[in-house]
C-alpha positions in Angstrom: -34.3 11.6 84.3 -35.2 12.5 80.4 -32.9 15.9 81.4 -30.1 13.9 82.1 -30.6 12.0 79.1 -30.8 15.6 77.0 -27.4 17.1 78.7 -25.6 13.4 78.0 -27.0 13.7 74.1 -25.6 17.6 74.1 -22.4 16.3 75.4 -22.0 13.7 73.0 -23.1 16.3 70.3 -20.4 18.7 71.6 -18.0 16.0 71.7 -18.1 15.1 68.3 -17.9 18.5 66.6 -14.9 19.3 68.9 -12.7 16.3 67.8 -14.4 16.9 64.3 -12.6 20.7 64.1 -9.4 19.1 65.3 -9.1 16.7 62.5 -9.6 19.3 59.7 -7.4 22.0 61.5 -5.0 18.8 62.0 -4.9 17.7 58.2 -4.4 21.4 56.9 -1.4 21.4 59.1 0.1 18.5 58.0 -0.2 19.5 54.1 0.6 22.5 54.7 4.1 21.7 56.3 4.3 18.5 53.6 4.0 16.1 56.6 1.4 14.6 54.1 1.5 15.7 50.2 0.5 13.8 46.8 3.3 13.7 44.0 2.6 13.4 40.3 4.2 10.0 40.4 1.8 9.2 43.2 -0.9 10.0 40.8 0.8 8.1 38.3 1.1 4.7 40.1 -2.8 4.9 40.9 -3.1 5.4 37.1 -4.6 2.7 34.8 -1.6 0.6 33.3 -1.4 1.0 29.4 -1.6 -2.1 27.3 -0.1 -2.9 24.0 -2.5 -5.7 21.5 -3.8 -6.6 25.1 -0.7 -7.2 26.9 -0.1 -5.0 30.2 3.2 -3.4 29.3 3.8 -3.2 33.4 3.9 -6.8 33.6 5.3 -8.0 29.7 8.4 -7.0 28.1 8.6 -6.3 24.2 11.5 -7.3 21.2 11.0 -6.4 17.8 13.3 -8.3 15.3 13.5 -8.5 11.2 13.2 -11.5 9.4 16.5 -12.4 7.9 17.1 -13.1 4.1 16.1 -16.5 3.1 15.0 -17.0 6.9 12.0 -19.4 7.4 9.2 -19.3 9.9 10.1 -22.2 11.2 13.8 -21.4 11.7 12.6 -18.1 13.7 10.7 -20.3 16.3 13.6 -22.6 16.6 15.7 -19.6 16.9 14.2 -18.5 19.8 13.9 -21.5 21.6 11.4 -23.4 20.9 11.8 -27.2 20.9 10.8 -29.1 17.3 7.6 -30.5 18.9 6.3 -26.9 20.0 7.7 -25.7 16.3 5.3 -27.9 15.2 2.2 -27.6 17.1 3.0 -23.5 16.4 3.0 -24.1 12.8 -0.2 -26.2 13.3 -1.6 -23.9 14.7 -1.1 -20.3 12.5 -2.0 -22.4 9.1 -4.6 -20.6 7.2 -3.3 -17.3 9.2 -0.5 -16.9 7.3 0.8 -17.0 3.6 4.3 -18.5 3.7 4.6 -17.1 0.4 4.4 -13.3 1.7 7.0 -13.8 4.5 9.3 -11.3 3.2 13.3 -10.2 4.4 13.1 -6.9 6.3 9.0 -7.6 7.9 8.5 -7.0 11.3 7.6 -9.3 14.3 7.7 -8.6 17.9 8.2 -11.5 20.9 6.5 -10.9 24.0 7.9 -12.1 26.8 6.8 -12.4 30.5 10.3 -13.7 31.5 12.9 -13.0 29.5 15.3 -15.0 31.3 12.8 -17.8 29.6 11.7 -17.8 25.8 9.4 -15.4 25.1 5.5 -16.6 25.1 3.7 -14.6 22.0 4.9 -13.3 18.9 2.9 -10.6 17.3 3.2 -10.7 13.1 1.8 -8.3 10.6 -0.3 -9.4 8.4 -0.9 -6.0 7.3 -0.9 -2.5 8.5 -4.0 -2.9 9.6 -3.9 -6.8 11.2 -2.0 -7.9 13.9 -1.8 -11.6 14.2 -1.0 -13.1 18.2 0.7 -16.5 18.2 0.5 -18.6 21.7 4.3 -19.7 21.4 3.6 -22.8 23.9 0.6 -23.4 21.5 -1.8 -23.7 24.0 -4.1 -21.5 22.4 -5.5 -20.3 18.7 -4.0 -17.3 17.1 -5.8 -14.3 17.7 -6.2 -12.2 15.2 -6.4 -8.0 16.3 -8.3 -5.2 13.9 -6.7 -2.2 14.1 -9.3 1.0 14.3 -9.5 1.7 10.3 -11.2 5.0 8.7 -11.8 5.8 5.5 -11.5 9.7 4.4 -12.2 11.2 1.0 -8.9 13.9 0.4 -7.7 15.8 -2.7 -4.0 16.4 -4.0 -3.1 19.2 -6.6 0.2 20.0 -7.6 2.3 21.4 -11.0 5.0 18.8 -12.3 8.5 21.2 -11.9 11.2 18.0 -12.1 8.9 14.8 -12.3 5.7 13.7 -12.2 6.6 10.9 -8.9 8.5 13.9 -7.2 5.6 16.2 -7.9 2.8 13.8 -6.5 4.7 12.7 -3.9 4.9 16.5 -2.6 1.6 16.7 -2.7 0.9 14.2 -0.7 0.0 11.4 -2.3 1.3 7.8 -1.8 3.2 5.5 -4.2 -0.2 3.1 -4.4 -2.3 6.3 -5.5 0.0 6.6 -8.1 0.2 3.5 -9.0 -3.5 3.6 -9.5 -3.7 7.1 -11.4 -0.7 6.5 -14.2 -2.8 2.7 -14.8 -6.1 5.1 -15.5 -4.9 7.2 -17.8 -2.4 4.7 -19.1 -3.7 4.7 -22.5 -4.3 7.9 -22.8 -1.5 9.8 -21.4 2.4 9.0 -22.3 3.8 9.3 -18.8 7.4 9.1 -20.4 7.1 12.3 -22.0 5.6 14.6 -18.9 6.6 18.1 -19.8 7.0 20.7 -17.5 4.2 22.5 -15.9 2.0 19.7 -16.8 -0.8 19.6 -13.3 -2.6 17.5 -11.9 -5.8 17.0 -9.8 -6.7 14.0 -7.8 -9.7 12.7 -5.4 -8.9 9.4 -3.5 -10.2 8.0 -0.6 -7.1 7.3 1.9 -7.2 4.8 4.8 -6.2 5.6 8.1 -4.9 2.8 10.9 -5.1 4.0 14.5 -5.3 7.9 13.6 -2.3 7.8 11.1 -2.5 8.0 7.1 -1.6 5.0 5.3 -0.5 4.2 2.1 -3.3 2.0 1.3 -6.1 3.7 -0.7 -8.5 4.1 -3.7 -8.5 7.1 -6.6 -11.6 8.0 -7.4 -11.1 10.4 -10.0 -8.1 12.2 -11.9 -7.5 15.5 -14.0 -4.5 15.9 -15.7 -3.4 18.4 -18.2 -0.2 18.0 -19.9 -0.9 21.6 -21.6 -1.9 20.6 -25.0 -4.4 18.4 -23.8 -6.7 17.9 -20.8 -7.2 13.9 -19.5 -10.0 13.4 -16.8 -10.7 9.5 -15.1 -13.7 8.4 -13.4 -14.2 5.2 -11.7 -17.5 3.9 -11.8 -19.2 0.6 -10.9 -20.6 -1.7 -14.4 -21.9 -5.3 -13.9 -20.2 -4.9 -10.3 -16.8 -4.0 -11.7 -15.3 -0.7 -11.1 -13.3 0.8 -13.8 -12.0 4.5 -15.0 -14.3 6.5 -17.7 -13.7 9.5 -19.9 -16.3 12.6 -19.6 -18.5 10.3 -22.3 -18.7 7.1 -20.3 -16.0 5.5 -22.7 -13.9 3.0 -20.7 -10.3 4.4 -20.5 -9.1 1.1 -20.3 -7.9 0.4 -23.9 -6.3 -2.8 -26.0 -3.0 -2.0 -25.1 -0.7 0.1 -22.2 1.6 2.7 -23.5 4.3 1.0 -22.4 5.8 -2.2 -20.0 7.3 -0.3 -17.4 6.0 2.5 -14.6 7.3 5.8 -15.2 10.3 4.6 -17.3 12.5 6.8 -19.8 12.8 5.7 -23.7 16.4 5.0 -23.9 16.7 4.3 -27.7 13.7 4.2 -29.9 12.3 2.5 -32.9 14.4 2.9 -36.0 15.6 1.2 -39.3 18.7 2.5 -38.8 20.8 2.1 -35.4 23.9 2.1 -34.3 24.1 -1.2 -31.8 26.5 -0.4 -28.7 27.9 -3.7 -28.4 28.0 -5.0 -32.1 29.5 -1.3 -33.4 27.6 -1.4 -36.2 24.7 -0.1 -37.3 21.5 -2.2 -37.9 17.5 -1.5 -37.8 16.4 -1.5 -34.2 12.7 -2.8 -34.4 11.8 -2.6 -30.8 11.9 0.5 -28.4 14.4 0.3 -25.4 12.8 1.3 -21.8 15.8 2.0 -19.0 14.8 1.0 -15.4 17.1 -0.4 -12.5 18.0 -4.0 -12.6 14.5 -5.9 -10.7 12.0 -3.0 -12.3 8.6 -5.2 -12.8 7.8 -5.5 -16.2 4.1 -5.1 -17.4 2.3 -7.2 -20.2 0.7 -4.5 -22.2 -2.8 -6.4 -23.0 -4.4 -9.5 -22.2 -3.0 -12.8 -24.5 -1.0 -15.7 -23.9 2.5 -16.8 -23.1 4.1 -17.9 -26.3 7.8 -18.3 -25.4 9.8 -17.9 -22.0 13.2 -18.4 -23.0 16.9 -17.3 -23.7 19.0 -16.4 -26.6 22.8 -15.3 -26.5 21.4 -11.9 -28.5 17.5 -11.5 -26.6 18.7 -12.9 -23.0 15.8 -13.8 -20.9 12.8 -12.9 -23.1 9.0 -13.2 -22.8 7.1 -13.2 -25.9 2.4 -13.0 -26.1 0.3 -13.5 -28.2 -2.6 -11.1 -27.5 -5.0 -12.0 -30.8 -4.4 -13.1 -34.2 -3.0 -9.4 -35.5 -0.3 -8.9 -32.0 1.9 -9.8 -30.6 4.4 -8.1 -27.9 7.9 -9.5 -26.6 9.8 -8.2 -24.0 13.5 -8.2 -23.9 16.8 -8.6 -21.4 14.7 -9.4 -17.9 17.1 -10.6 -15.5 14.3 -13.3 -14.4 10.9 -14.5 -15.7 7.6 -13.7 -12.6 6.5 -16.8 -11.0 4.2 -18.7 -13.3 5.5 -17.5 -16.2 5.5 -20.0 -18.9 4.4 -21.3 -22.2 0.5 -20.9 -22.0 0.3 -18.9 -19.3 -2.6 -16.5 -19.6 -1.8 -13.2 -18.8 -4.0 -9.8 -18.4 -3.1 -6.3 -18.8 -0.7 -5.0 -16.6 0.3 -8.3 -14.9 4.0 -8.5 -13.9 5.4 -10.9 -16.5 9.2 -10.7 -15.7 12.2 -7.9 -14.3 14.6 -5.5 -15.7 17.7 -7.1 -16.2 20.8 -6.6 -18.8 20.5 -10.7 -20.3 21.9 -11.1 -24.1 23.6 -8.2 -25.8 22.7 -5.2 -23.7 24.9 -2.2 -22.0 22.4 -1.6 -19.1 19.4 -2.2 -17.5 16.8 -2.1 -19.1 14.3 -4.1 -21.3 13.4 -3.6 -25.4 9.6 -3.6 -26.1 8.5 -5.3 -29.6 5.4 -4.8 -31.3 4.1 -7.1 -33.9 1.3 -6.4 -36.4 0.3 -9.0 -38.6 3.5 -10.4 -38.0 5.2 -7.6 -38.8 7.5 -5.5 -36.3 5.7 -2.1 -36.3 6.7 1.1 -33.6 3.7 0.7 -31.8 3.8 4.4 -30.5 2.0 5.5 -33.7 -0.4 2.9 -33.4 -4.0 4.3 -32.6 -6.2 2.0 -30.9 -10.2 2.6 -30.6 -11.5 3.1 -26.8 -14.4 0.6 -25.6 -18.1 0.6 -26.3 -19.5 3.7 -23.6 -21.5 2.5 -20.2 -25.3 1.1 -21.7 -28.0 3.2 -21.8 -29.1 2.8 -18.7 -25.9 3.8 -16.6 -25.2 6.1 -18.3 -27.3 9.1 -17.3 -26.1 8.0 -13.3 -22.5 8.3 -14.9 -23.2 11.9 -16.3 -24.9 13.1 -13.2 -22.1 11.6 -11.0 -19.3 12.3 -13.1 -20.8 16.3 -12.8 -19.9 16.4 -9.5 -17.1 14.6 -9.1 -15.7 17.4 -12.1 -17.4 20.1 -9.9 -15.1 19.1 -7.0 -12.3 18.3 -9.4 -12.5 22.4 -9.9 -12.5 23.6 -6.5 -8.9 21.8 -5.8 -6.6 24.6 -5.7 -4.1 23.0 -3.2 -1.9 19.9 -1.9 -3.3 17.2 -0.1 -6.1 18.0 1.9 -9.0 16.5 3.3 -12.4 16.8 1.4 -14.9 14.9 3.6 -15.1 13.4 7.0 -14.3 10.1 7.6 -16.9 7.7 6.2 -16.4 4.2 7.5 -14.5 3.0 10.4 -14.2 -0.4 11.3 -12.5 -2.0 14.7 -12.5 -5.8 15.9 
């Protein structure tokens, strides 16, 4: 009996490895004559579907439109066919998310639809390059609010001015807010309007990047420029939790008074007691200095001081005049409109937008006269000298000094264009 049971068992046994061969000498067959064979797009459809701010793109479709001139939020949601009562709960809902006042002609927003024989069901908005804001368009839900992956990285720019100074920085690498940042640093120092050729440069900045791609958004750190009679360095530093820009001594770069009203302007006609006027025909003293920029050019107050006059004359056009202390006063010329909140009283600091180039009154072109009083006097303020700030106290200082060596020391050892210095040092998702 137990050796019947041992020949069934080797039977079975048998049995099972037979039909066991079969099947793998049956499936090499059928691959092999591509009776059964796996495409890439097989692979494909078994792949994870991609997603776009959270939305499956399989199963959502996208639209991205630009905000029209003069176009309101409101009129966008009515526009795509939303009732008033959902306009309204919509609105409801995004207040506090966005600043009406930054909706701008030519920004981005994208509707996400599910149906697009229906009205779409989210609209993604921009806050920033960095911020994507997600409105529920039946207003069921809260906006959400989506972090793009940020990172901060320290990188360097060199470069040697051959046409201009934007054209050479902007070769190098470097973006328009960097810029911005440097020529406000060494403002008082250095008269951008008379860069000469082969003047260089040497820059550290920290950049920000969104989602592995450089933006334009960023910090300068520190700045070397050599116009080839002299040699201008900027620092920034932190002082009562304020950063600013220092020379190699600690002394505060920022001084009294900008150079001049406009970003990287030309002088157009200069101070003189003798001018010939090109719509009068005559000559007459010119007690200002004439700065040409394109019609809409933001013009800069030079110091901190009060509004004393926003008005217009058939001779000044639309003029801006400050009172900065009792010895000056500035007054800026032919704007073809005044910057919100300009007015008598207004307080204003250094470098604030106070108005635009424009070609009010009695002028040819665009572009805006600059008018330096002293002691009520009309004075060329070009050969003014002004004294720089009071150095860091004692006790910053000798951080300054040490810091400031090494920013110099790498400073020194930037022989190229933009290139990256450190790894990135912060990076930030939500």
């Amino acid at each position: 009996m137990q050796l019947n049971r041992f020949f069934a068992k080797s039977l079975h046994l048998i049995a099972f490895s037979a039909l066991l061969v079969v099947n793998v000498f049956l499936l090499r067959f059928l691959i092999n004559n591509n009776f059964l064979s796996f495409t890439q797009s097989d692979v494909e459809n078994c792949a994870p579907s991609t997603h776009l701010y959270g939305f499956d793109t399989e199963l959502f479709s996208f639209q991205t439109q630009k905000i029209k001139q003069n176009q309101l939020f409101p009129q966008i949601l009515s526009g795509i066919g939303l009732n008033s009562s959902k306009v309204s709960k919509v609105m409801q809902n995004i207040d506090g998310y966005i600043n009406m006042k930054n909706i701008r002609a030519g920004n981005d927003y994208t509707l996400v639809y599910s149906n697009e024989c229906t009205h779409p069901d989210y609209l993604l908005y921009e806050l920033d390059p960095s911020k994507i804001l997600i409105c529920d368009l039946n207003g069921n839900s809260c906006p959400q609010l989506i972090q793009k992956t940020t990172e901060v990285k320290r990188e360097s720019a060199f470069g040697t001015i051959k046409s201009s100074l934007w054209k050479a920085l902007e070769e190098s690498g470097v973006s328009g807010i960097i810029i911005d940042q440097m020529e406000d640093a060494l403002a008082t120092s250095v008269d951008f309007l008379h860069i000469q050729e082969g003047s260089s440069f040497r820059l550290i900045f920290d950049r920000i990047w969104i989602d592995g791609e450089p933006s334009s958004n960023g910090t300068l750190l520190a700045a070397y420029f050599n116009t080839g009679n002299n040699e201008h360095h900027a620092i920034r530093f932190e002082n009562n939790g304020k950063f600013d820009y220092y020379d190699l001594n600690g002394r505060p770069l920022r001084r009294c008074f900008l150079q001049a009203p406009l970003r990287f302007s030309r002088i157009s006609s200069g101070f003189s007691q003798r001018r010939f006027h090109p719509v009068l025909k005559y000559s007459k003293p010119h007690f200002g200095t004439d700065y040409a920029a394109p019609i809409g050019t933001p013009i800069m107050s030079v110091g901190n001081g009060i509004v004393t006059a926003a008005s217009y004359t058939g001779g000044n056009g639309k003029f801006v005049k400050i009172r900065h202390d009792q010895t000056y006063e500035t007054q800026y010329l032919h704007m073809s409109r005044f910057a919100n909140g300009i007015k008598p009283g207004t307080s204003v600091s250094q470098g604030q937008v106070i108005g635009y180039v424009g070609m009010s009154g009695l002028a040819t072109g665009p572009h805006v006269c600059f008018r330096f009083w002293k002691n009520g006097v009309q004075v060329d303020h070009r050969k003014l000298k002004f004294p720089s700030g009071d150095p860091l106290p004692k006790e910053l200082l000798q951080n300054y000094l040490k810091y400031k060596d090494t920013i110099i020391t790498t400073l020194n050892t930037i022989q190229g264009p933009a290139a990256m210095l450190l790894p990135s040092r912060e990076s930030t998702r939500s």
